[in-house]
C-alpha positions in Angstrom: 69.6 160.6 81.9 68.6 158.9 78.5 68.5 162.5 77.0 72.1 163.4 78.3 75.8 163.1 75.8 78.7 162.3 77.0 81.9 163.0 75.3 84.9 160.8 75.2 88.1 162.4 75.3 89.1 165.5 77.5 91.8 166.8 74.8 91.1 169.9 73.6 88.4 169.3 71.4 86.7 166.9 73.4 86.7 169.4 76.1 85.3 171.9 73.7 82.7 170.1 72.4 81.9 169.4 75.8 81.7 173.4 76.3 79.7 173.7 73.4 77.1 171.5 74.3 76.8 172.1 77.6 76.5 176.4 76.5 72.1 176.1 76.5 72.4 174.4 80.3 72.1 170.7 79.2 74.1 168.0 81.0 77.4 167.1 79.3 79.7 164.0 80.9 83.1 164.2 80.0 85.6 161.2 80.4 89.0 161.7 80.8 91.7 159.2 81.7 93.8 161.1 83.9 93.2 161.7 87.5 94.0 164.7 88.4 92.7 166.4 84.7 88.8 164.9 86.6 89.6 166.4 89.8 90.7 170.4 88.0 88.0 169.8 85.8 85.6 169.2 88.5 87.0 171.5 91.3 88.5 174.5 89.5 86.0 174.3 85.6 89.5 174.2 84.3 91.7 172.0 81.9 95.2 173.3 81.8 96.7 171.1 80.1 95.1 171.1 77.1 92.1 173.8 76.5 93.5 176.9 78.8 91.8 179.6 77.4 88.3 178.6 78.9 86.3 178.6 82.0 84.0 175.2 81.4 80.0 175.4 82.3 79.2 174.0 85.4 76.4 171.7 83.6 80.5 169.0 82.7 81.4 166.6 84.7 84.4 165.1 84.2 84.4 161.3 85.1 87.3 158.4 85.0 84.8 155.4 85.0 83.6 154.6 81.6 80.6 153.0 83.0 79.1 155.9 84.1 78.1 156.5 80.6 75.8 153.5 80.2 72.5 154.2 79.0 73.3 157.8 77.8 71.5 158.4 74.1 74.9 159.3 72.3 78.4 159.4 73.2 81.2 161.4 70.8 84.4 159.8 71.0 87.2 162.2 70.6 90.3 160.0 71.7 93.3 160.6 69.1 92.6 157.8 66.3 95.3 155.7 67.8 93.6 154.7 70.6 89.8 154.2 69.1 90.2 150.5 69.1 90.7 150.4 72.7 88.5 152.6 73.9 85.8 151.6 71.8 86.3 148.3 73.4 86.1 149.3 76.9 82.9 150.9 76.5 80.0 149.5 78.5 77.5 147.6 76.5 74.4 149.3 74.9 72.6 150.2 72.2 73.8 153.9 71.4 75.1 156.0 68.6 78.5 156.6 68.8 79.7 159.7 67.1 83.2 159.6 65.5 85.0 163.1 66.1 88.6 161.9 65.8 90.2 162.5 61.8 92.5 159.8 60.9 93.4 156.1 59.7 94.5 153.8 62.1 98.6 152.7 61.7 99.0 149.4 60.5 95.3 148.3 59.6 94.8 151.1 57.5 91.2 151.1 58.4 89.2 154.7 58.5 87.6 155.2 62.0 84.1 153.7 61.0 85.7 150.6 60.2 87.8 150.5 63.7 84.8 151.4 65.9 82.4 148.9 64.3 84.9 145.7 64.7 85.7 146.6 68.3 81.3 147.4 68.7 79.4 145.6 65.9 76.3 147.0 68.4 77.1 150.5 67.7 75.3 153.1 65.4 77.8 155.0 63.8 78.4 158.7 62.6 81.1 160.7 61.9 81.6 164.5 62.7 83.9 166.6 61.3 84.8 170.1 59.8 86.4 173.3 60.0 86.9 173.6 63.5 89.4 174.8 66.2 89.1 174.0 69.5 89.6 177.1 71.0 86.8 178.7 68.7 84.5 176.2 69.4 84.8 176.4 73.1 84.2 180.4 73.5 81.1 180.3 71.6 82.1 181.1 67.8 80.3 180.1 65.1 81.2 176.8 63.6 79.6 174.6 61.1 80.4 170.7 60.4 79.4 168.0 58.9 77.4 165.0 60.7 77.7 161.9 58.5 75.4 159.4 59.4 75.4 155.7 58.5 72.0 154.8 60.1 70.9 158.0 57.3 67.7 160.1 57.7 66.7 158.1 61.2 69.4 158.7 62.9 70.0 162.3 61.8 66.3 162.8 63.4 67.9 161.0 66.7 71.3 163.0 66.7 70.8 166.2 65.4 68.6 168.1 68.2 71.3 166.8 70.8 74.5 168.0 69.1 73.0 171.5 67.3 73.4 175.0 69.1 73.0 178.2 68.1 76.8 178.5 67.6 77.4 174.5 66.0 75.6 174.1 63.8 75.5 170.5 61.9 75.0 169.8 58.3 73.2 166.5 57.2 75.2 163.4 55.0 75.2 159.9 54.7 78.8 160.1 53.4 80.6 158.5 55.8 84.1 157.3 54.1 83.7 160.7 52.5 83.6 162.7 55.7 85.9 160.5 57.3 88.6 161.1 54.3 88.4 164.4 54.2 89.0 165.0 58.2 92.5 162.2 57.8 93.7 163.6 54.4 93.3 167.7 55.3 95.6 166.5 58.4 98.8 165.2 56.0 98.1 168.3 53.8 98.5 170.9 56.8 101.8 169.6 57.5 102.6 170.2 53.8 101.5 174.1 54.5 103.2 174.3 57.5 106.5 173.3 55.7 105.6 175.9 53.3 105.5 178.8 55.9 108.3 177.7 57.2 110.9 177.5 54.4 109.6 180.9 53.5 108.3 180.0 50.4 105.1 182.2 50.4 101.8 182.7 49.9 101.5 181.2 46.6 103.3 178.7 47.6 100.7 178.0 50.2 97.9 178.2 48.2 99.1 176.0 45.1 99.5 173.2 48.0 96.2 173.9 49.3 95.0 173.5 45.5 96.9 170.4 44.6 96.7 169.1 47.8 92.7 168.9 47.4 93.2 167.3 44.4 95.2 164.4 46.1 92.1 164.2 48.4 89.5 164.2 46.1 91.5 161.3 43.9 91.8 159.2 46.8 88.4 160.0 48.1 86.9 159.2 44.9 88.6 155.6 44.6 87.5 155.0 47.8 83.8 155.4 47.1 83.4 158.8 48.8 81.7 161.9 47.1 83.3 164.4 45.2 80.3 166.9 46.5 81.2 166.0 50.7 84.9 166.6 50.2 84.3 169.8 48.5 81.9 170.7 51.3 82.9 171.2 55.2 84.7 167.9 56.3 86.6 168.4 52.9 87.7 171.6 51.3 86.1 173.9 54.6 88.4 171.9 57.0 91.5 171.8 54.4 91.3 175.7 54.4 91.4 176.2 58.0 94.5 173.9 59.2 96.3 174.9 56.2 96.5 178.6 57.4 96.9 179.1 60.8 99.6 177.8 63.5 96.6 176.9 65.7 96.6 173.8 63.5 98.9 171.2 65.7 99.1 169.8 62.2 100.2 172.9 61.1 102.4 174.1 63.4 104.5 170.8 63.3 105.2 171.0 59.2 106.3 175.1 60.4 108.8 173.4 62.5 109.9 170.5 59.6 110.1 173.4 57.2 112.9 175.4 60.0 114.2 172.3 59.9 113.7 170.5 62.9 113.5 166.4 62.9 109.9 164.9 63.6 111.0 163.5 66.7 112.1 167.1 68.0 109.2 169.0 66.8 107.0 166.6 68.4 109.1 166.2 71.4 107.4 167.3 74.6 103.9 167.9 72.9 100.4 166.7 74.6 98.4 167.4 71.8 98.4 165.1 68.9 99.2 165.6 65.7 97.4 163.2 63.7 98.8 163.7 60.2 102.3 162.3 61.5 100.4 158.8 62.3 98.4 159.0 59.3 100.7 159.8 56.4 102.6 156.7 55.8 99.6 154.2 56.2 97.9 157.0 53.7 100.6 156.8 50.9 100.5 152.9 51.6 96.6 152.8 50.7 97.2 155.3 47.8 99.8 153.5 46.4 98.0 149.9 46.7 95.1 151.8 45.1 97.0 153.6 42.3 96.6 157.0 43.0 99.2 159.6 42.7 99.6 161.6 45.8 103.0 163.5 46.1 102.1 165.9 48.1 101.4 163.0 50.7 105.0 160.7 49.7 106.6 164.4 50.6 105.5 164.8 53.7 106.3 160.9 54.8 109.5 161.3 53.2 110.2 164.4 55.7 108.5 162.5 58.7 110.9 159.5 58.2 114.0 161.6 57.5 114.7 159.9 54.7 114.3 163.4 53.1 115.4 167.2 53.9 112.6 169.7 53.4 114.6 171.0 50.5 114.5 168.2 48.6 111.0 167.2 49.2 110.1 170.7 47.7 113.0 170.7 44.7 111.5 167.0 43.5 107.6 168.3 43.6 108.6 171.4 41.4 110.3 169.0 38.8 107.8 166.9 38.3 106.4 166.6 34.8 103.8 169.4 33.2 101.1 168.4 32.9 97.2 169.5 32.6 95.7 170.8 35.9 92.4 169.5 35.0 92.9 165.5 34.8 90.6 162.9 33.2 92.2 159.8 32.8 91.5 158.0 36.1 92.6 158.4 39.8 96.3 158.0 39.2 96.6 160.3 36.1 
């Protein structure tokens, strides 16, 4: 039992991290807070609702009672970054790493998930794991890298890395927490950005100036922050950005395609189980950036559209008359 994980969180990449770890045999218990998502999960090695496309191992079990996963060696919590607090709280006491898989900053605090996790269980060894990764992908066995941040360092890399790697997930080593954590919240507000893009019609070089300036809003925030240029330009940065900048399997994505059309945020998010954690993260974002004196308008665009204060087409007319300027800048964070 000491050797087993348990994952946190039966969304879609809870459930498919679940999948992935349970792919050589080894037991995987997966907590989920509906009923009746335990029961298909259990009964049919399905979950409907929110990771279709796969048939689940028979090594998961899904459980409702968090205190069945006392005394497992790691747990990864992968509840939308909302609800860490809470959970985090309700978790049975122990000394266990808990491994942050949720990307976002918590509305209101403005505290990164580390932060969260570590006042609601000063007990807890933290790491953080993020990257380029899609649920679905992950689940059916397709190779996928990430990052593993670590705050316990070396040791507990030693401790987490032979229970989280597979053939197909493969973790890479940092000690860059904030870094990894920025990266994973700030690619989130930046996909929305895309998604507008693509769905005004503005094209691919459109898309791919945001991706480039975009970067540079995360790296300039990152870097005031105390993270590492080096981890954002890596997979939790950069490798992540890429991915949920390009594809409508990005829920992040997909809801900027449907500001861009020119839907409201309440009706593009109307109906949805999934989360889309950029809408939550934006505002308290720009809020930090601000208080920090970093320019970010690619960020201030995307709350402006959130909030309605803004159409799409203005959003996109004001960032195209914004002052030249070099590309390269040197004079600080808010240059």
């Amino acid at each position: 039992m000491s050797g087993q994980v348990g994952v946190v969180g039966a969304g879609a990449w809870g459930t498919a991290l679940a999948q992935a770890l349970a792919s050589d045999g080894s037991d995987v218990l997966l907590w989920a807070r509906e009923p009746e998502l335990v029961h298909e999960i259990n009964t049919e090695r399905r979950n409907s609702p929110y990771l279709p496309s796969a048939t689940l191992a028979p090594t998961i079990r899904a459980t409702q009672d968090l205190d069945e996963l006392a005394g497992l060696a790691a747990l990864l919590i992968v509840v939308p970054a909302q609800f860490l607090a809470a959970v985090v709280a309700q978790l049975p006491a122990g000394a266990r790493d808990l491994v942050l898989c949720a990307k976002g900053i918590e509305g209101g605090s403005g505290r990164l998930m580390a932060e969260v996790a570590a006042d609601a269980d000063p007990s807890a060894r933290l790491a953080v794991l993020s990257g380029p990764t899609f649920a679905h992908e992950v689940a059916a066995g397709l190779p996928t890298a990430v990052t593993l941040a670590c705050s316990g360092g070396q040791a507990q890399w030693d401790r987490l890395a032979p229970l989280l790697a597979r053939p197909a997930l493969r973790p890479y080593y940092s000690d860059d927490v904030v870094g990894a954590e920025i990266g994973g919240a700030v690619k989130n507000v930046l996909a929305i950005a895309c998604g507008v893009v693509e769905g005004m019609n503005l094209g691919q070089n459109a898309r791919a100036a945001v991706i480039a300036r975009g970067y540079a809003e995360m790296l300039r925030f990152g870097l005031a922050r105390g993270a590492r240029g080096e981890t954002l330009a890596g997979l939790c940065g950069l490798g992540d950005l890429v991915l949920t900048c390009s594809s409508t399997s990005s829920r992040n994505f997909s809801l900027g395609l449907a500001l861009g059309q020119g839907l409201t945020a309440a009706e593009a998010l109307s109906g949805k189980k999934s989360v889309a954690e950029g809408a939550a993260t934006a505002p308290v974002l720009a809020e930090l950036a601000a208080r920090e004196g970093v320019a970010m308008p690619i960020v201030e665009g995307v709350c402006r559209l959130l909030s309605g204060a803004s159409p799409a087409s203005a959003v996109v007319s004001d960032i195209l008359s914004r002052p030249l300027k070099a590309e390269l800048e040197r004079q600080g964070p808010a240059a």
